[in-house]
Structure formats: C-alpha cells, structure tokens
C-alpha positions, 0 to 999 in steps of 0.5 A: 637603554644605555647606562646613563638612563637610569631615570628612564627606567625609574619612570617606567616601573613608577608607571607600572607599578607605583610608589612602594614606600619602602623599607616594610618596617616599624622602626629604622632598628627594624630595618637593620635587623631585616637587612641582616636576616634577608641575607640569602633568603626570601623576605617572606622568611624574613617576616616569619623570624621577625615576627618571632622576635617581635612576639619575644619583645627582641626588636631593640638592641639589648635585647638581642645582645642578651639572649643566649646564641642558641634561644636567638638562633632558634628564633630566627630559625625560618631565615635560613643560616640561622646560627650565622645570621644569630652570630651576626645579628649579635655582632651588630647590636653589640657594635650598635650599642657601642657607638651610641645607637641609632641617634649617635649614627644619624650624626655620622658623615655618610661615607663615615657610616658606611666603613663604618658599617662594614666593618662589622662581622657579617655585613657586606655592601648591600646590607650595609647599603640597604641599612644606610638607604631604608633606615638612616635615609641616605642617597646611596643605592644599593646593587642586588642580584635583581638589580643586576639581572634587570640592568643586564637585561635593559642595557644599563650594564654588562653584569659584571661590573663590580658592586660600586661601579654600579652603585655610583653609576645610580647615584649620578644620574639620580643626583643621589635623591634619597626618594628616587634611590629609595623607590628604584630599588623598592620598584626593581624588587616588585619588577624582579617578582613579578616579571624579571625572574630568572625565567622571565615572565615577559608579557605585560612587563613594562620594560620589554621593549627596551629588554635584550632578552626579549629582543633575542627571543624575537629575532629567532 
C-alpha cells in the first residue's frame, strides 16, 4: 500500500472484523474520563478503575472535582500512574465545569475545541483527538502507537512522521467522516490485538499480503 489508501485499509479490517461501535461507554463524560485514565495502560485496567468510579457515583464532573486527591487516586488505582492521572483527571473536570460542560462544548468550532482541549494539564493530541472523535463526534482521527505500527507495516507511512502529518493524512483520504474515522480506528485497535502486535501474529491476518514485514520474512 502507499499513503493515500487508507480506505483501502478500512475495508479490509471492515472485511475481518466488522463495525466495532466505539467508543465502550455510557456517556460522551465517560468518554473523557476513559480517554485520560488509558494513558499508558491497558483498557482492561481501565475498565477496572472506572468501574470503581461508577460504584462511587463519580462519573460526572462534580464529583471528582470534590473528592479529595488521595480517595481519587486510590479509586483509579488499577490504571496505572494513579496520583498523575488523579491530578489530571481533577484538572480537567474543573476546566470542564468552567466552560459550561458537555452542551457549552458541543457548541465550540472543532479546531476551537481541540486548542482548547490541550491546553489542559495532562492532555496531549491523542486524549485530546480520542475526546473529540468518540465523545463529541468530530472528523478527527487519531494517531496511536498501534496506528503507527500498522501503517509502518502496510506502507501507509515511515514511522516517524510527526502526529498531525498523519493525522491530516487520515482526514483527507476519509473526507473526515466521522463513521469511517470513528471505525478506522476502533478496527486498527481490534487488529493491533489481534494480529499486529509488537511480535506479529501474521497467519490469518487480513493485511498480510500488503505487510512489509511479511514481505521481509518471505524473502529470507
């Protein structure tokens, strides 16, 4: 493959595996809180600490924003970087509650939003990116280390190009669809698990005959 066939890519992995509805989540606040607590760790750890909020009745802004740093830091224990990831979450709902909350924020101009978004402590492109896609349905793509493996791999890129080269490259060729950005992603994380790891699982992938790395394993 070559960068510019990224829809390619999309209808194979649709292909294998099927429409993911992403993001796994009650509500868009959900969502961010997700975003922010997958930093750095599995979501299977994730889901534990968010469980832990839910039992708590801490999944809304004021909530978290009252509990004291240590009872939220023990909460959200299971995801790793807990007292970080407690400063940040606290961070963000207090940004979250100044500017009006989630109806105030799905007013906001897209690019608005996103400067918006990292401008708050602890949220970088991706969470930012993950945020706008999943919970405010935006046309923004978002680039992940499982991104970054699979298009090095198929072609789609060299690896090191910087986070919004990519990014816009994605947004081009699917004419920032919500649905198909949404999907691209969910589907390269299901692929990543399943077949596209750091060691790659390569029989039965559905990309192989367009991977490089398959390509250099046959060649020897």
């Amino acid at each position: 493959m070559h960068p510019g066939q990224e829809s390619k890519l999309l209808d194979l992995l649709l292909q294998a595996y099927g429409r993911q509805t992403w993001w796994p989540a009650d509500t868009p606040f959900e969502v961010m809180v997700g975003a922010i607590l997958t930093q750095n760790t599995a979501w299977s750890n994730v889901e534990k600490a968010i469980a832990n909020l839910r039992k708590n009745n801490l999944l809304n802004a004021h909530g978290l924003v009252a509990i004291p740093h240590p009872d939220l830091a023990g909460l959200i224990r299971p995801s790793g970087y807990f007292n970080i990831k407690a400063k940040r979450l606290q961070s963000f709902c207090h940004w979250y509650l100044q500017q009006g909350g989630y109806e105030a924020l799905c007013r906001t101009d897209t690019n608005i939003l996103r400067k918006a978004l990292l401008s708050v402590h602890g949220i970088g492109p991706e969470t930012a990116d993950d945020m706008l896609l999943y919970a405010f349905q935006r046309p923004v793509f978002v680039i992940d280390t499982y991104t970054r493996r699979l298009f090095a791999r198929a072609g789609l890129a060299g690896g090191d190009e910087p986070y919004e080269v990519l990014r816009h490259q994605v947004e081009q060729v699917l004419q920032n669809n919500v649905g198909d950005l949404n999907e691209f992603h969910a589907l390269i994380v299901r692929h990543a698990k399943e077949h596209c790891r750091k060691q790659p699982l390569c029989p039965n992938c559905s990309v192989r005959r367009y991977c490089n790395h398959v390509q250099r394993i046959d060649q020897k």
